[in-house]
N, C-alpha and C positions, 0 to 999 in steps of 0.2 A: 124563276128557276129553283122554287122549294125543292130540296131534297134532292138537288142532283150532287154527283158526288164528284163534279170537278171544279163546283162553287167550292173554296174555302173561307171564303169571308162575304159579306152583302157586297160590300161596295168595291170588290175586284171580279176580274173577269173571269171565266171559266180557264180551269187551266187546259194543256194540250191532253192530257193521261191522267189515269184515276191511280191511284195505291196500287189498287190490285193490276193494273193493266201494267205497270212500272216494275210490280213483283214480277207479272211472268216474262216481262219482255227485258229482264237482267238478271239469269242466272249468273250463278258461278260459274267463272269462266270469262264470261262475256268483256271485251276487254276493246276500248276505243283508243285510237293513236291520234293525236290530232297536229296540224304545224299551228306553232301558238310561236304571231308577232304579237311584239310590245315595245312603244315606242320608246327607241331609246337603248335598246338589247336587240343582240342577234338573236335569229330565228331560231326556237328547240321544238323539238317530239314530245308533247304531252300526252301521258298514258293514263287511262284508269282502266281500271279490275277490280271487277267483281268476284272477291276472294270467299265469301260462305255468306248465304240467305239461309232465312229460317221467316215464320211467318210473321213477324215483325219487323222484318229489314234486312239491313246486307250491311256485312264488313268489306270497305274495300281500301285498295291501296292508290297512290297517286305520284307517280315521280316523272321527272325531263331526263329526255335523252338526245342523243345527235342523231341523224338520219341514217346513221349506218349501227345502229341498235347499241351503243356505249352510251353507258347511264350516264347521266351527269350529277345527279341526286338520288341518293338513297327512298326508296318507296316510303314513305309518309302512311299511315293503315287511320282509315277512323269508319268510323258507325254510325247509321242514319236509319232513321225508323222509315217504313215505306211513304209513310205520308210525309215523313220534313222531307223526303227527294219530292215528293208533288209538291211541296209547297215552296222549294224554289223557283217555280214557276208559274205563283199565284202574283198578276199584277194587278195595280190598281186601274180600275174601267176610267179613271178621267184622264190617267194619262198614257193609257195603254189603246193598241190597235193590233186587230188581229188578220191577218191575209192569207189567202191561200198563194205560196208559191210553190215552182218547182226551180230546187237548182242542181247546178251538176257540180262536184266537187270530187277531189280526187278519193272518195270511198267510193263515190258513185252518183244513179241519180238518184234523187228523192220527191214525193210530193209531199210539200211541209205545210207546216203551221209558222208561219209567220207573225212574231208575237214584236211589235215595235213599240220601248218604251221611251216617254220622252221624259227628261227632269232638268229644269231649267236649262242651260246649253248644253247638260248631257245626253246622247241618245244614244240608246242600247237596244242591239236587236236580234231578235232570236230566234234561229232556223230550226224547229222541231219536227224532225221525221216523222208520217205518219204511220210509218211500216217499220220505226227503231224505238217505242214507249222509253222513256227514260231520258236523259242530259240531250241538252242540243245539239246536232252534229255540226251545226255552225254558229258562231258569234261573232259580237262588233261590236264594240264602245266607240263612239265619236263624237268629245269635246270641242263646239265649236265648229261642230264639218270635220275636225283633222281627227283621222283613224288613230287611236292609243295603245288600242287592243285589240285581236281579233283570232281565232281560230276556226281552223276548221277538220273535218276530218281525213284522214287520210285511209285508214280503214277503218270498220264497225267489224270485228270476231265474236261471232257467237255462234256458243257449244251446241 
């Protein structure tokens, strides 16, 4: 796989999007809501927005809210060059597996890129749209079998 451009490293897997596919597929604007459980705390709306790109990356912002759109945390703002958003999603080929699924979740359906990572009894796993470039519209951490963490989306807005 010389010179493809969703290898980041030898010995991790191809990621789901390139830089450039993650630039165009999250302008300003673009703004995902997702219901994020965590074991342990009641259920919040987590938001991100994409507040200004330019050819090197995007400013955005990230805060929780309640389901009826009241903030519960003040927006958080930071900056990521296009490639470190690709490269959260570089994993390693020995412990990593890649699927095609389709699922349906409350933004909608999706045919995704199923990226399942195992590390010792942690398994994390990760629904990437293949029609949404950019952050997973579903996640899951499960210690042991029991779910910790997981989100998913509720809507995907883009301008």
């Amino acid at each position: 796989m010389a010179g493809d451009p969703r290898v980041l490293r030898p010995d991790h897997l191809p990621t789901p999007f390139t830089a450039a596919e993650i630039r165009a597929g999250c302008p300003p604007g673009r703004t995902v809501r997702s219901l994020v459980v965590a074991s342990g705390a009641e259920p919040v709306v987590g938001v991100t927005r994409f507040v200004s790109c330019d050819a090197d990356g995007a400013e955005r912002e990230s805060w929780a809210e309640m389901f009826d759109g009241k903030r519960l945390t003040e927006p958080e703002r930071g900056h990521a060059t296009w490639l470190e958003l690709q490269g959260h999603a570089s994993m390693p080929a020995r412990t990593t597996r890649i699927d095609d699924e389709t699922i349906d979740i409350p933004a909608g359906r999706y045919d995704c890129l199923r990226y399942t990572r195992v590390d010792g009894d942690a398994v994390d796993t990760f629904w990437f749209a293949k029609s949404a470039p950019g952050m997973p519209l579903q996640f899951e951490e499960r210690v042991n079998g029991e779910l910790v963490y997981a989100s998913s989306a509720i809507e995907d807005l883009r301008p």
